[in-house]
C-alpha positions as CSV (number, residue, x, y, z in Angstrom):
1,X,12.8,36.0,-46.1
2,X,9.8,37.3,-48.4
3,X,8.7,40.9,-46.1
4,X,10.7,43.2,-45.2
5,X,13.8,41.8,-47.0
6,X,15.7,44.9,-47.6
7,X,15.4,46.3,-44.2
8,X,17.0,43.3,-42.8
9,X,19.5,42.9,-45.1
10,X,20.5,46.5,-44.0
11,X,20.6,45.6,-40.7
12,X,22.6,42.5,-41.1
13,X,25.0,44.1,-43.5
14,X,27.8,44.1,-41.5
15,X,26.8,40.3,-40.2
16,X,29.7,38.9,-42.3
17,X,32.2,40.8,-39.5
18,X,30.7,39.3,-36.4
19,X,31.0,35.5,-37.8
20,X,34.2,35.2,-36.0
21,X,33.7,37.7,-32.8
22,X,34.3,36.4,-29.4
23,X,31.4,33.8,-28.6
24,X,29.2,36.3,-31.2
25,X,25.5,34.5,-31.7
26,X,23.1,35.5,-33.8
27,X,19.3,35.2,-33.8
28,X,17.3,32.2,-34.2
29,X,13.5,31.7,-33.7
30,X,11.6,27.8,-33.7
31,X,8.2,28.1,-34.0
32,X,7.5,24.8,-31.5
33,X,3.8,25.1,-30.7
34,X,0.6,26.6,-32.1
35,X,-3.3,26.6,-31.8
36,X,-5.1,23.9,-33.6
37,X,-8.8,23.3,-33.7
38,X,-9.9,19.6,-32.7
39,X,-10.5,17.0,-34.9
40,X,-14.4,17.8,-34.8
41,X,-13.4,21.2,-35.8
42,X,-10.9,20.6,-38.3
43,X,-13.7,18.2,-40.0
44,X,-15.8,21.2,-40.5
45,X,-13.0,23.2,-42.7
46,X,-11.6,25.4,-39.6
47,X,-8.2,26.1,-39.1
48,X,-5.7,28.0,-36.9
49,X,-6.1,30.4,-39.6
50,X,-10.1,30.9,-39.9
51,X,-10.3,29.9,-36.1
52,X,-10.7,33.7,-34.9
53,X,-13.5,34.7,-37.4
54,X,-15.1,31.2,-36.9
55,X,-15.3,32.1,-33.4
56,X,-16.3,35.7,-34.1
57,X,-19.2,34.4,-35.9
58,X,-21.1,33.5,-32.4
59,X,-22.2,37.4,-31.8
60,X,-24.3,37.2,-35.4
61,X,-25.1,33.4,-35.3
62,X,-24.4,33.3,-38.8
63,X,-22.3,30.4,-41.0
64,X,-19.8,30.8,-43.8
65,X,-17.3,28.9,-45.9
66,X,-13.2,28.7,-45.3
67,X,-13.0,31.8,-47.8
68,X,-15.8,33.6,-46.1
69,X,-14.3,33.5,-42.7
70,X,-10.4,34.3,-44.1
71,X,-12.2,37.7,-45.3
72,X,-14.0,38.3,-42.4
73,X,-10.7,38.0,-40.4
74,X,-9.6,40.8,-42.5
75,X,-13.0,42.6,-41.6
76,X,-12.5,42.2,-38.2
77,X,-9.4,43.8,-38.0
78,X,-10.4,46.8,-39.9
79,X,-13.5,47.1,-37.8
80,X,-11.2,46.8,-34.3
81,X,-13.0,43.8,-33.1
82,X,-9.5,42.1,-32.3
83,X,-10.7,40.0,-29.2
84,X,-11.2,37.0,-31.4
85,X,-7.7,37.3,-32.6
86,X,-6.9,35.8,-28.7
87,X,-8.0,32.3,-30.2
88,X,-4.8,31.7,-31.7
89,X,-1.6,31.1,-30.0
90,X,2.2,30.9,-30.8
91,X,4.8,29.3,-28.8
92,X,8.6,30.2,-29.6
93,X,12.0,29.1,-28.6
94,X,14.2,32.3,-29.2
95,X,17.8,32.4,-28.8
96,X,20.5,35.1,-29.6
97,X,18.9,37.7,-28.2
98,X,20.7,40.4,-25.8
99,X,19.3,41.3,-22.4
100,X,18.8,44.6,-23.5
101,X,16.5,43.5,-26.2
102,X,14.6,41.2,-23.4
103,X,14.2,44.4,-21.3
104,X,12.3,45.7,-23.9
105,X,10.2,43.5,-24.6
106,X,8.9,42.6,-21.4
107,X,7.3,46.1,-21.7
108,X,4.6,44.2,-23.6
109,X,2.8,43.3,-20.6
110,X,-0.9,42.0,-22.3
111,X,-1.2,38.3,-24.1
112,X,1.9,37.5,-23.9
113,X,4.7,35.9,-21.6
114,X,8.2,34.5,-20.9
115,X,10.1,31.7,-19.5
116,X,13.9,33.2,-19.8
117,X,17.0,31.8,-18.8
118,X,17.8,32.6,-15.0
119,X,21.3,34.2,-14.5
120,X,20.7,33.5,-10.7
121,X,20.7,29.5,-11.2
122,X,22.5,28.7,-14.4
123,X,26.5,29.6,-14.7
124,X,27.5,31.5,-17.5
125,X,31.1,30.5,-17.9
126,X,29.8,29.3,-21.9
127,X,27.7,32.8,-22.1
128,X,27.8,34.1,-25.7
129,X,27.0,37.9,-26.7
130,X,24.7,39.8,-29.1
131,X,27.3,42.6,-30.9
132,X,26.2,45.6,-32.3
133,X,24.6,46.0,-36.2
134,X,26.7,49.5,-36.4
135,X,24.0,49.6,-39.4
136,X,23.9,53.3,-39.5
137,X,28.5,53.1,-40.2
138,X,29.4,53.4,-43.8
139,X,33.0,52.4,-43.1
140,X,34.2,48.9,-43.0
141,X,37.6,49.4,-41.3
142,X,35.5,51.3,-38.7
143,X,33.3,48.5,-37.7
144,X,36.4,45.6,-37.9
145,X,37.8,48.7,-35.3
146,X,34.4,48.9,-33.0
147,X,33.9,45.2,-33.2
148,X,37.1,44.3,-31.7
149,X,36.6,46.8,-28.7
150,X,33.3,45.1,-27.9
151,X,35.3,42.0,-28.4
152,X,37.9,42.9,-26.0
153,X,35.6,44.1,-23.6
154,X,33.5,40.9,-24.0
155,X,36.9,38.9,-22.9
156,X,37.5,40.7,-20.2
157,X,34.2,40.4,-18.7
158,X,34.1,36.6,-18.7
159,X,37.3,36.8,-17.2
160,X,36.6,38.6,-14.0
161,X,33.5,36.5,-13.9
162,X,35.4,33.6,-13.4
163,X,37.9,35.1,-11.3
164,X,35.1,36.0,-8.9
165,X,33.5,32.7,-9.7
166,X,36.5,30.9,-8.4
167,X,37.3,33.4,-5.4
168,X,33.3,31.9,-4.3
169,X,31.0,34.8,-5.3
170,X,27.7,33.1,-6.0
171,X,26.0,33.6,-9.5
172,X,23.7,35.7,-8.0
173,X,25.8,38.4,-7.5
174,X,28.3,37.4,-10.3
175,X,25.2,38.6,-13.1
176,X,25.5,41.5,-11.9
177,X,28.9,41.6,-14.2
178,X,26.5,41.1,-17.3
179,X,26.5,43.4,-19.9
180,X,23.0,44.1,-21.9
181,X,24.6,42.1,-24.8
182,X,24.9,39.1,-23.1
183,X,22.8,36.5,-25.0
184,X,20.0,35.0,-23.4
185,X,17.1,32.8,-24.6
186,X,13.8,32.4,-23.7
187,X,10.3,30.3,-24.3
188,X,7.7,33.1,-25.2
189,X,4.0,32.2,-25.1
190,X,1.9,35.1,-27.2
191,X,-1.3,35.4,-28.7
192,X,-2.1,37.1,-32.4
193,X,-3.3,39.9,-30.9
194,X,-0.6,40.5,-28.9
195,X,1.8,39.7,-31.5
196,X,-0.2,42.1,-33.7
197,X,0.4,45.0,-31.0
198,X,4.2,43.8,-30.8
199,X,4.7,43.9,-34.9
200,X,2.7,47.7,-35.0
201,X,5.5,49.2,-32.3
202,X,8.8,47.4,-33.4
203,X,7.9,47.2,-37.2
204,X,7.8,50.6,-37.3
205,X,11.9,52.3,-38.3
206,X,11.6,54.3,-35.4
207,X,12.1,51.0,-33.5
208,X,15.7,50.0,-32.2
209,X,17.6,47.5,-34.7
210,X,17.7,44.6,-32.7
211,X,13.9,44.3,-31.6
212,X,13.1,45.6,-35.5
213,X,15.4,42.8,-36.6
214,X,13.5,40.1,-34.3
215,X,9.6,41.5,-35.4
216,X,11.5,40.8,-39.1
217,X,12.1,37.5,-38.9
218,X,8.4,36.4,-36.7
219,X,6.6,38.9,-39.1
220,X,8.0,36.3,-41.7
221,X,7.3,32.7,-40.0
222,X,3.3,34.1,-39.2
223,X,2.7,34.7,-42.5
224,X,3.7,31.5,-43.6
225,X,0.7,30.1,-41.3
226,X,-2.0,32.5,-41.0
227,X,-1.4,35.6,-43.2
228,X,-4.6,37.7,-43.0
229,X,-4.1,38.1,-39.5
230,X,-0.9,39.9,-40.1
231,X,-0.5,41.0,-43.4
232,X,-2.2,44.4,-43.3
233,X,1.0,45.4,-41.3
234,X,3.5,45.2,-44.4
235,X,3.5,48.8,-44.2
236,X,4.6,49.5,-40.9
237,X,8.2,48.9,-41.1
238,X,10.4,51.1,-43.5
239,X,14.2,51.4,-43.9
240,X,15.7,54.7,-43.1
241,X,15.9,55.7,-46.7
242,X,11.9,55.4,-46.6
243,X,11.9,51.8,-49.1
């Protein structure tokens, strides 16, 4: 982690307590696919990076070096002219994330998609769960207290899962026993300037923990591959002590 370091380590601070939850997963994100210009392309200095403003460079008809077009991406973006930014595209194998998060993030509806686990034709006898940051709770005894509520409720649900599993009910109906923080995982196909839109909404404090906490940790593996097409966003997301 390099941005946005503090806010997630508030968030996770109470991570150490959930290592050994009931079937507790966190969070993981594998970049396993992104744009790259062809070899012709590449040969002439273009990369995913400079793709965008290489592209952009078609309305003027004009030519500039590898540092010329990393600025004008910059330009672009403060001008609006984001369409270029639909060049580049990220493919991601997410897991650890609760249903609740992926019903909110399926309210992105524009340059970006999903391929999620279906409840209706997978079992989820091995079903893991997403617990609570409890961020925002000062006391530790409190959380060890809350944790093991959601714990024991976590139990319970896989057990009248499977004893309505085994009396026949079909998993169609059986998902219907799911919690939001059951864990599911998904293949998400997005473009930067979706994934721009994405970062400016959940980035932002106001945003719930556990979408904040996943716009972190991508915010952090795009700026490792093309960073002025992000990086005017380090702003956007705060802790609630305003750092």
């Amino acid at each position: 982690m390099k941005y946005f370091e503090h806010e997630l380590d508030h968030i996770e601070r109470w991570q150490y307590l959930r290592q050994d939850l009931f079937r507790n997963e966190e969070p993981k994100i594998k970049l396993i696919g992104l744009t790259t210009p062809t070899g012709e392309m590449a040969s002439q200095g273009v990369t995913t990076e400079t793709l965008p403003a290489y592209t952009a460079r078609q309305s003027h008809e004009s030519e500039g070096t590898h540092e010329d077009d990393l600025r004008l991406n910059k330009k672009l973006i403060t001008w609006g002219h984001q369409t270029c930014l639909e060049a580049v595209q990220f493919v991601y194998y997410v897991t650890g994330v609760s249903k609740s998060l992926a019903g909110q993030w399926t309210r992105h509806r524009i340059g970006i998609g999903w391929t999620f686990r279906s409840t209706r034709y997978v079992k989820a006898n091995k079903n893991m769960f997403i617990y609570p940051a409890l961020e925002y709770v000062d006391s530790e005894e409190q959380v060890k207290a809350v944790y093991q509520a959601y714990a024991r409720e976590h139990r319970h649900s896989m057990e009248v899962y499977e004893e309505l599993q085994a009396l026949g009910v079909r998993n169609q109906e059986l998902r219907r026993l799911m919690p939001v923080g059951w864990s599911t995982a998904a293949y998400v196909y997005v473009n930067a300037r979706s994934l721009r839109h994405f970062f400016e909404l959940r980035l932002e404090k106001s945003a719930e923990w556990e979408i904040r906490r996943l716009a972190y940790l991508m915010f952090n593996g795009v700026m490792s591959i093309a960073p002025t097409l992000f990086e005017d966003l380090i702003d956007e997301g705060i802790d609630e002590e305003g750092k």
